[in-house]
N, C-alpha and C positions, 0 to 999 in steps of 0.2 A: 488524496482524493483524485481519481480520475473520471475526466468531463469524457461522454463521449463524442465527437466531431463529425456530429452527422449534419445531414442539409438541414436542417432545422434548428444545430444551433448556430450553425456558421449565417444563417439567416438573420438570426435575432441579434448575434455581433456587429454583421453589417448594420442593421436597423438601427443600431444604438447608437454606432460611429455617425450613421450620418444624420438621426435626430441632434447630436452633441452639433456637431460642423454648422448645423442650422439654427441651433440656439447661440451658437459662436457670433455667427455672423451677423443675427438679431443682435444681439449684445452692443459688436461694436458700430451698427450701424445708429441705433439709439443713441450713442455715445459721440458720435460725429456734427462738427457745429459747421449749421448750414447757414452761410451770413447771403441775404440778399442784398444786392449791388446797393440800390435806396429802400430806404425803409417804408417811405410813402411816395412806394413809384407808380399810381395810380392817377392820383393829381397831379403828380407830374406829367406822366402823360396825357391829361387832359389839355394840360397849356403849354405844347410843347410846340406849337405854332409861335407862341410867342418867343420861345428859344431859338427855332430858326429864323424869325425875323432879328433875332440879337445876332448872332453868329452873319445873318449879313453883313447889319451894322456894323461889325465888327473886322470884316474882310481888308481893308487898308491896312488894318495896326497888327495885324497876323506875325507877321516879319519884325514888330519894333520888338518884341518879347522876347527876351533871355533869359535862359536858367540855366547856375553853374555853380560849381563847387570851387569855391576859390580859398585856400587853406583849409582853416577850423569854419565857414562860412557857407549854406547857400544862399546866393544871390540871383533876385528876381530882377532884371530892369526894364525898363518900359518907358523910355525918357521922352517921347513925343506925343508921350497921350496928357489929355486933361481930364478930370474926373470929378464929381461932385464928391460922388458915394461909389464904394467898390470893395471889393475883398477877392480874397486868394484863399481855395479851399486846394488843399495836398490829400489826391483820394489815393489813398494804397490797397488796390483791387485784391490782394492776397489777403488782407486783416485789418478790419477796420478799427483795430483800434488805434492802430497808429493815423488815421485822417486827422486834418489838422486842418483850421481855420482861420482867416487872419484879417484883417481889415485894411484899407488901403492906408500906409503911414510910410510914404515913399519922401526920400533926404532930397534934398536939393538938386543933387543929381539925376531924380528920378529912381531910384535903387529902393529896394527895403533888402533886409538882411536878417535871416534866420540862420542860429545858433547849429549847427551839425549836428551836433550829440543827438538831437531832439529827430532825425531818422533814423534809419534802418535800413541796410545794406539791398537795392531791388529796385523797382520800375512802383511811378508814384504818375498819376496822370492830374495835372496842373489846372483847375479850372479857375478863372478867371472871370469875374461877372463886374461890372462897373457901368453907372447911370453919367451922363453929361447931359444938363441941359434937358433934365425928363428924357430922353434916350437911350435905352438897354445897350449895351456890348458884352460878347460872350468868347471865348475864346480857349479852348482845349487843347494843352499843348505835354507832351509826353516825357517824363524828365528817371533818367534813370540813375538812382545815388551808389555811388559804387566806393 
């Protein structure tokens, strides 16, 4: 069978190629998982005066905070603060499924100690919220597990 290659079919070729390349790109665009930073970051933003008033509070103990990987071990320590109530949330900005949550359950030393296995090799941004005394502290610190 001979096609013959005038502008009208070389037209309807191009046409096809590039309807296809456009259906392509729908396709994998559909297919791509869009995670926003918070889930309900609307009210968060509405009380986020009150997070900057933490993060004052918070301004002296900036420095007492360590994060490190010490063997099979990450180690949080924080040995000059006091806390009613508090927790440690591990945000990993790349996929949330690895964010991790933890409550304050610091040893004598002021330390708590999470198992290694339980990351993944990359930059985890450390947030830190604890009450004293009816008093918020806030504290965001950037910990890269390698």
């Amino acid at each position: 069978m001979n096609i013959p290659w005038n502008w009208g079919t070389k037209l309807f070729i191009a046409i096809v190629i590039f309807m296809s390349f456009i259906f392509v790109l729908v396709y994998l665009s559909a297919k791509n998982q869009i995670d926003l930073v918070e889930k309900d970051y609307y009210p968060k933003g509405l009380k986020y005066q009150d997070r900057i008033d933490e993060i004052q509070n918070a301004v002296p103990f900036k420095d007492s905070f360590l994060i490190e990987k010490i063997n099979n071990q990450v180690v949080v320590s924080y040995t000059v603060l006091q806390a009613d109530t508090g927790s440690i949330y591990f945000f990993r900005p790349s996929d949330n499924t690895l964010d991790m949550t933890y409550k304050f359950q610091p040893d004598t030393t002021g330390r708590m100690y999470f198992n290694a296995n339980q990351f993944k090799k990359g930059k985890y941004l450390v947030k830190v919220f604890w009450k004293d005394k009816g008093k918020g502290f806030y504290i965001e610190k950037t910990f890269n597990y390698n």
